[in-house]
C-alpha positions as CSV (number, residue, x, y, z in Angstrom):
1,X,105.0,135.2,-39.5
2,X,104.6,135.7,-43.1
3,X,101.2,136.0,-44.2
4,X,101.5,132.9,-47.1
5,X,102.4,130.2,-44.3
6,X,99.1,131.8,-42.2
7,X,96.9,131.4,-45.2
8,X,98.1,128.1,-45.9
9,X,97.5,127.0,-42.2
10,X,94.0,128.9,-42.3
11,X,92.9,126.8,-45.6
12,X,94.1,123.4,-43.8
13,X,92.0,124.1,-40.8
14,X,88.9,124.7,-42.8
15,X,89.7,121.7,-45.0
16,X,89.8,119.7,-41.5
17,X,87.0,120.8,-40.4
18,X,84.9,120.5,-43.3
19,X,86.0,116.4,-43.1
20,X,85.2,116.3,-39.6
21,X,81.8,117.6,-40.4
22,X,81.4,115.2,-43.4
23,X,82.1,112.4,-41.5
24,X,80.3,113.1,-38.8
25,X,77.2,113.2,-41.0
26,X,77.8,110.0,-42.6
27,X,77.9,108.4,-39.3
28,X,75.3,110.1,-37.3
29,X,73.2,109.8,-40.5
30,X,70.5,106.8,-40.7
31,X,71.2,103.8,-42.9
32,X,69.0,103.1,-45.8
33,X,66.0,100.7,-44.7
34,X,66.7,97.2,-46.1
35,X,64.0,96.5,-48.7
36,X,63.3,92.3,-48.6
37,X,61.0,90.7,-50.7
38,X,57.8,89.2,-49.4
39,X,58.0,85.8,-50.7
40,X,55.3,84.6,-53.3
41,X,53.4,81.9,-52.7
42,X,53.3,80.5,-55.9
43,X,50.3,78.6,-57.5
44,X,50.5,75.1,-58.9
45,X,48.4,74.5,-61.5
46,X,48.3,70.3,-61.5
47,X,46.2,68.0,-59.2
48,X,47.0,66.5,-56.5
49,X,49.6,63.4,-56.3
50,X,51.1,60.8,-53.7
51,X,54.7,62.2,-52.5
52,X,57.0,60.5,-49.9
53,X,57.6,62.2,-47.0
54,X,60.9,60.9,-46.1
55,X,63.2,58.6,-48.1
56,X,61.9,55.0,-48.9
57,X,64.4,52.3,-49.2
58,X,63.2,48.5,-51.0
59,X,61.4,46.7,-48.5
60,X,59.7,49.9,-46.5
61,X,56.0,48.7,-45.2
62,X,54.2,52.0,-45.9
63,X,52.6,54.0,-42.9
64,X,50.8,56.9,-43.0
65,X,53.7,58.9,-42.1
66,X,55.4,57.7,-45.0
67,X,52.8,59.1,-47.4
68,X,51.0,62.9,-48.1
69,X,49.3,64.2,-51.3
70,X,51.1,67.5,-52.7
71,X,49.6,69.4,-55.6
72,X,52.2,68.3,-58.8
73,X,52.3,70.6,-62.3
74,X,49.9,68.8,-64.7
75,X,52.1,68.5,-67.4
76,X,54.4,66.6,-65.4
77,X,51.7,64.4,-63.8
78,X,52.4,60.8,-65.2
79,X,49.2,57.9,-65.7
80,X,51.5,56.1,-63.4
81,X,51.0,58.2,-60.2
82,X,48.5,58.3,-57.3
83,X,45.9,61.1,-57.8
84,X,44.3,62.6,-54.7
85,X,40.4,61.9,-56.6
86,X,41.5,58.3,-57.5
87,X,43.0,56.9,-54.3
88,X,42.2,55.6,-51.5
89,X,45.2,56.0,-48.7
90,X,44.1,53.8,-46.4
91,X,44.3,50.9,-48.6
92,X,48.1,51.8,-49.5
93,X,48.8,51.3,-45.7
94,X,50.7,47.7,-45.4
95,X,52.1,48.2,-48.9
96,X,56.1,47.6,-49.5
97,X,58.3,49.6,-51.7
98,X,59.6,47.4,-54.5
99,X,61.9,50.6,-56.1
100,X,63.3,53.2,-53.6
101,X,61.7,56.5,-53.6
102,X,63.3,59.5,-52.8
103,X,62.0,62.3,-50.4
104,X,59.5,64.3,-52.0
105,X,59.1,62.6,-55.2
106,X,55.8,61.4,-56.4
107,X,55.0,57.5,-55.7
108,X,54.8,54.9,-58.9
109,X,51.9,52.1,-58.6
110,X,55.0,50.0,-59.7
111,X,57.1,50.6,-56.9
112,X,54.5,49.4,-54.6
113,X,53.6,46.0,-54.0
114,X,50.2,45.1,-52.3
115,X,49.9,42.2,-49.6
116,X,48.4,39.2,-51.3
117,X,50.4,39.9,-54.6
118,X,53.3,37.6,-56.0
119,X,56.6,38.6,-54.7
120,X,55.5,40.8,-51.8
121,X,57.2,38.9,-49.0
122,X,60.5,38.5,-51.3
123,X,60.2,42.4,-51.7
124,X,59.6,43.2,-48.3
125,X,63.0,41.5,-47.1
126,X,66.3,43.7,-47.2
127,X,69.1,42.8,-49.3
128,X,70.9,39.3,-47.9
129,X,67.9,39.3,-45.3
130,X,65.4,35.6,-45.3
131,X,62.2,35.5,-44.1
132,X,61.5,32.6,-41.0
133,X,58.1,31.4,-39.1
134,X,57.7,30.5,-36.0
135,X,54.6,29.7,-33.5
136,X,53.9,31.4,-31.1
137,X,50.4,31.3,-28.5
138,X,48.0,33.5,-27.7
139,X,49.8,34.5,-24.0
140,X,53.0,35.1,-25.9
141,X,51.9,37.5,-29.2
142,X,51.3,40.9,-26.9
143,X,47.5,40.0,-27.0
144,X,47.7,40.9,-31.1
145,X,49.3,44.2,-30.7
146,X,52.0,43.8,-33.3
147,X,51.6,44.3,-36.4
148,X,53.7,43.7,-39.8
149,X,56.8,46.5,-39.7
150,X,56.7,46.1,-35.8
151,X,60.2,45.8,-34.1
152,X,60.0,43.1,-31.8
153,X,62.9,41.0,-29.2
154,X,62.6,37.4,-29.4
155,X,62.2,35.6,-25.7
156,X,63.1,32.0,-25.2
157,X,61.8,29.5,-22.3
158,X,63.1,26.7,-20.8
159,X,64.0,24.5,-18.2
160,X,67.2,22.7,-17.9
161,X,67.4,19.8,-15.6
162,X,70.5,18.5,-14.2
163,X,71.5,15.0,-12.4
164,X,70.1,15.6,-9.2
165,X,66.0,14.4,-8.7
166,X,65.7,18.4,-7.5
167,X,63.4,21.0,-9.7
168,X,65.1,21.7,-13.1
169,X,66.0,25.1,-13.5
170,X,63.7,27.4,-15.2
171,X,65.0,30.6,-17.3
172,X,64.3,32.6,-19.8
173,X,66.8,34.6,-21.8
174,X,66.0,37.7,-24.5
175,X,68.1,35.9,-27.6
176,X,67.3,38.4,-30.8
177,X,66.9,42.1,-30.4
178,X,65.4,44.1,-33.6
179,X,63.6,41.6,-35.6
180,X,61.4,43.2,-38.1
181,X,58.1,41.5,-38.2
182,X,56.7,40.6,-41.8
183,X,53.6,39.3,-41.2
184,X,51.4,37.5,-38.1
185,X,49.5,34.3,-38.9
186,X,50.5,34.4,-42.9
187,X,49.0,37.3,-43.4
188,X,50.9,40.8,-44.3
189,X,48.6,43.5,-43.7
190,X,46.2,45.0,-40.7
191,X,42.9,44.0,-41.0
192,X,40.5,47.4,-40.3
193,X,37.3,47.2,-38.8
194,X,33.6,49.3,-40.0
195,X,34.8,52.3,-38.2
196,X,38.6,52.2,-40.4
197,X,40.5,51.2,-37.0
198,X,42.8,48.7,-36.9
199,X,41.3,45.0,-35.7
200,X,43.3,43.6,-32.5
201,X,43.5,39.9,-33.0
202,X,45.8,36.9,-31.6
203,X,47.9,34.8,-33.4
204,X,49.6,31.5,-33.8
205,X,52.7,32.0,-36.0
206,X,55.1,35.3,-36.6
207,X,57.2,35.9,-39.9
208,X,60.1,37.7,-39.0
209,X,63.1,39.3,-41.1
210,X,66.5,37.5,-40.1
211,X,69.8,37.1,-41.5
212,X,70.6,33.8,-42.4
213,X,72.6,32.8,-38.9
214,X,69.8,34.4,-37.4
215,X,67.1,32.0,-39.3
216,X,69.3,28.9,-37.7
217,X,69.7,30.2,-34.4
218,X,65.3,31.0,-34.7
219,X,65.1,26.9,-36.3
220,X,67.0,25.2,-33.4
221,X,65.6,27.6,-30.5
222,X,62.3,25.9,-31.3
223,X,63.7,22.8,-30.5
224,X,65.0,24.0,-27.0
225,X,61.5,25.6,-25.4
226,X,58.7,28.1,-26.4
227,X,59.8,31.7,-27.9
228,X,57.8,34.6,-26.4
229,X,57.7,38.0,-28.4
230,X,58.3,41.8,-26.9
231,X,57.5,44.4,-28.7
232,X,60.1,47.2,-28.6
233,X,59.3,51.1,-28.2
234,X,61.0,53.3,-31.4
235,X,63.2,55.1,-28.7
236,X,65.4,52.2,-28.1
237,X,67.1,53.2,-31.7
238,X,69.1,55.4,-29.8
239,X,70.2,52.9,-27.0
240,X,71.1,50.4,-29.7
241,X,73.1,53.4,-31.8
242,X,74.9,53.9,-28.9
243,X,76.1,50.4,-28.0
244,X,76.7,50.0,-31.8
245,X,79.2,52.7,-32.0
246,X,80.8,51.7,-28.4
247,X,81.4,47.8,-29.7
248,X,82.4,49.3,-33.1
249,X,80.2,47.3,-34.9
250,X,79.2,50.8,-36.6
251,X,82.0,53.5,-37.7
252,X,81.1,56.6,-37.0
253,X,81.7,59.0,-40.1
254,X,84.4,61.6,-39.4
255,X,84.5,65.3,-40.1
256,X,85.7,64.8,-43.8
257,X,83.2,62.4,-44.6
258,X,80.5,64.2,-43.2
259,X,81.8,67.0,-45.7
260,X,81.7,65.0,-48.5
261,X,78.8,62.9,-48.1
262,X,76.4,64.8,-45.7
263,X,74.0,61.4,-45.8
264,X,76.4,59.4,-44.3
265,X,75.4,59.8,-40.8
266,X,71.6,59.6,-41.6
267,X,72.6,56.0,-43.3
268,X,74.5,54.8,-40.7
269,X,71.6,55.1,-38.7
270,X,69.6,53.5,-41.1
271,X,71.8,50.5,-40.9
272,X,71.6,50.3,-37.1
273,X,67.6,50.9,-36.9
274,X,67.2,48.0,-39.8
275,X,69.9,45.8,-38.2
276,X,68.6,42.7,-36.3
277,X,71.4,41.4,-33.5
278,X,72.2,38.8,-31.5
279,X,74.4,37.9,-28.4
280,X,75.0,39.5,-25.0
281,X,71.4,37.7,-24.2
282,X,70.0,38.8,-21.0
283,X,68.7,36.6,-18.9
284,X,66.3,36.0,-15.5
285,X,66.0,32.7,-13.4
286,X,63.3,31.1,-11.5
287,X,65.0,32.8,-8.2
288,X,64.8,36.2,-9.8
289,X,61.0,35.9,-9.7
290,X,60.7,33.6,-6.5
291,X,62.4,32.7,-3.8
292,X,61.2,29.0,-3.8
293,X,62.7,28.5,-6.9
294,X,66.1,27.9,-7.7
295,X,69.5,29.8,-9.6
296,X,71.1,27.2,-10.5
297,X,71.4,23.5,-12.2
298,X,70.5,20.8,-9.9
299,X,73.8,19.5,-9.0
300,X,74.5,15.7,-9.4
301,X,74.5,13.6,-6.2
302,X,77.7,12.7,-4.4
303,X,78.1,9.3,-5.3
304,X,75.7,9.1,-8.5
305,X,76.7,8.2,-12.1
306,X,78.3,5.5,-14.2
307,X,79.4,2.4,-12.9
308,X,79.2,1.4,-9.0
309,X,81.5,3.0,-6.5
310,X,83.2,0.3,-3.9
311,X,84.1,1.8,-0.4
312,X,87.0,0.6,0.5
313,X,89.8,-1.9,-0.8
314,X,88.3,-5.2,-2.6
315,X,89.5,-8.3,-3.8
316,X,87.8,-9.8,-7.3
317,X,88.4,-13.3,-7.8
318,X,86.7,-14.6,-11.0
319,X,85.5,-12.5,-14.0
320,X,84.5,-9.0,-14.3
321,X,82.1,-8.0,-11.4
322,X,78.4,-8.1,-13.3
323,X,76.1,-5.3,-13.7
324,X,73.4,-5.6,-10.3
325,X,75.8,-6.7,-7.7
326,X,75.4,-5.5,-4.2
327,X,77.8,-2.8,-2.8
328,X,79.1,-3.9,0.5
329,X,80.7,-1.1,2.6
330,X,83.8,-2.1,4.3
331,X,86.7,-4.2,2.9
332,X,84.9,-6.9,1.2
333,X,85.9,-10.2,-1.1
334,X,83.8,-11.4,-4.0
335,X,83.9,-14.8,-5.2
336,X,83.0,-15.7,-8.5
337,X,81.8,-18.9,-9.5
338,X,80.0,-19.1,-13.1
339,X,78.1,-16.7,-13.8
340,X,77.5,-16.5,-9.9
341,X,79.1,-14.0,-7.8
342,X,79.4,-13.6,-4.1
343,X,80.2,-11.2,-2.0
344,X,81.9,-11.3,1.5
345,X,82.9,-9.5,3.5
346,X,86.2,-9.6,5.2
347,X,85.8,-10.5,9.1
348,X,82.5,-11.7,8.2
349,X,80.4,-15.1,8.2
């Protein structure tokens, strides 16, 4: 072989070799350590201020979950906010947002209204929403354990009688689900006691948010039998969100709305947890409770109602047979003579 090709060959295997070690290091070798940054906690130099904790539409009743001081920068602190030294949180409880706030922004005395103010009921109720009383007594208010922004089902109570002489029927039927209570007795917020808990009282009358078919339905209900409250548990938002979506009163938000508007779904649950509703009432029955009681209307008698039933063929001689005249079973004859009737009957003396 000529020496030039063996040379050639001997350089290319030293050159290969050379790369396989290279490589071999670079793999085999440890990668850098990634250097993060601690984060900085970083100091604000401001007082104190009242934030929102969540988004607050017109018409929220504050809670204390609504609510949190959060140190602010002082040169943005405004004379209109809440300072931490100046405030008193507990008596902000009960309070209604008259101007939305949004999540984490500091709260405005102005977009609060206080109960006993002017306009506080009118800002408590949503847009297109009306505000309706009812009574209630002291058996049917939960024993006092609602309280304004409470979530409650109206119950209504009657009996219905029908056109036998039996026992009317007694039933009572859940009519409104998700009524927003506004205030108990006329008055709009919770009354605390010495040690700063809540005071458990009865009441006589409820305030309720309704739309205005809602307010009519509440106005002639009154006028049918007695209206019980029930106060609902938060959890049944989900329940109602679900039957929402299968009636199709509610549209859910698709893919490429969600994209563009990533709030669509949080206000779409919003609308439902706001949302009072009617129909589909259920109902229970004295027989559901008792077995001595009945299911049904009484039933009209066989033979009861207007006008007089004749069994058997007649003959009327005279005028019109007068209101009070004996029935006569069997074929019978009536003679009339003046204002004088008689009846006889066929065969008969």
């Amino acid at each position: 072989m000529d020496s030039r090709k063996v040379l050639l060959l001997a350089g290319a295997l030293i050159v290969a070799v050379l790369t396989a070690l290279m490589a071999r290091s670079l793999m085999m070798g440890s990668s850098a350590p990634d250097v993060s940054a601690a984060p900085m906690a970083v100091k604000i130099d401001g007082p104190e201020v009242l934030v929102a904790t969540r988004p607050l539409p017109v018409g929220t009743i504050l809670d204390a979950t609504a609510l949190k001081f959060q140190p602010w920068p002082k040169e943005l602190v405004d004379n209109a906010y809440f300072i931490k030294e100046q405030t008193d949180l507990a008596s902000l409880l009960g309070t209604v947002v008259r101007n939305p706030v949004t999540a984490g922004q500091p709260v405005t005395k102005g977009a609060l209204v206080k109960p006993g103010d002017r306009g506080f009921l009118a800002a408590a109720l949503g847009p297109g929403m009306r505000a309706v009383t009812f009574p209630v007594s002291g058996a049917n208010s939960v024993a006092g354990f609602v309280f304004p922004g409470d979530r409650i089902d109206l119950v209504l109570t009657q009996q219905v009688k029908g056109g036998g002489d039996g026992d009317p029927l007694k039933v009572s039927e859940t009519i409104m689900r998700n009524v927003r209570v506004l205030a108990t007795d006329q008055r709009t917020d919770n009354q605390t006691g010495e040690d700063g808990k809540t005071v458990v009282t009865t009441f006589n009358t409820v305030t309720v948010e309704a739309t205005p078919k809602i307010a009519e339905q509440v106005a002639v209900a009154q006028t049918i039998g007695s209206l019980s409250i029930s106060l609902r548990s938060i959890a049944d938002d989900r329940a109602e969100l679900e039957e929402a979506i299968a009636s199709g009163a509610i549209k859910v938000p698709d893919s490429a709305d969600l994209a563009k508007n990533p709030a669509a779904e949080r206000d779409m649950m919003l609308r439902v947890a706001s949302q009072p509703q009617t129909g589909n009432p259920t109902f229970a029955t004295g027989a559901d409770v008792s077995r001595f009681q009945r299911r049904s209307v009484p039933s009209r008698p066989a033979g009861q109602g207007a006008g007089t039933t004749i069994s058997g063929p007649t003959t009327v001689v005279g005028p019109a047979v007068q209101p009070g005249t004996p029935v006569v079973s069997g074929p019978v004859v009536r003679i009339a003579r003046g204002n004088t009737v008689t009846v006889v009957s066929v065969g008969g003396k």
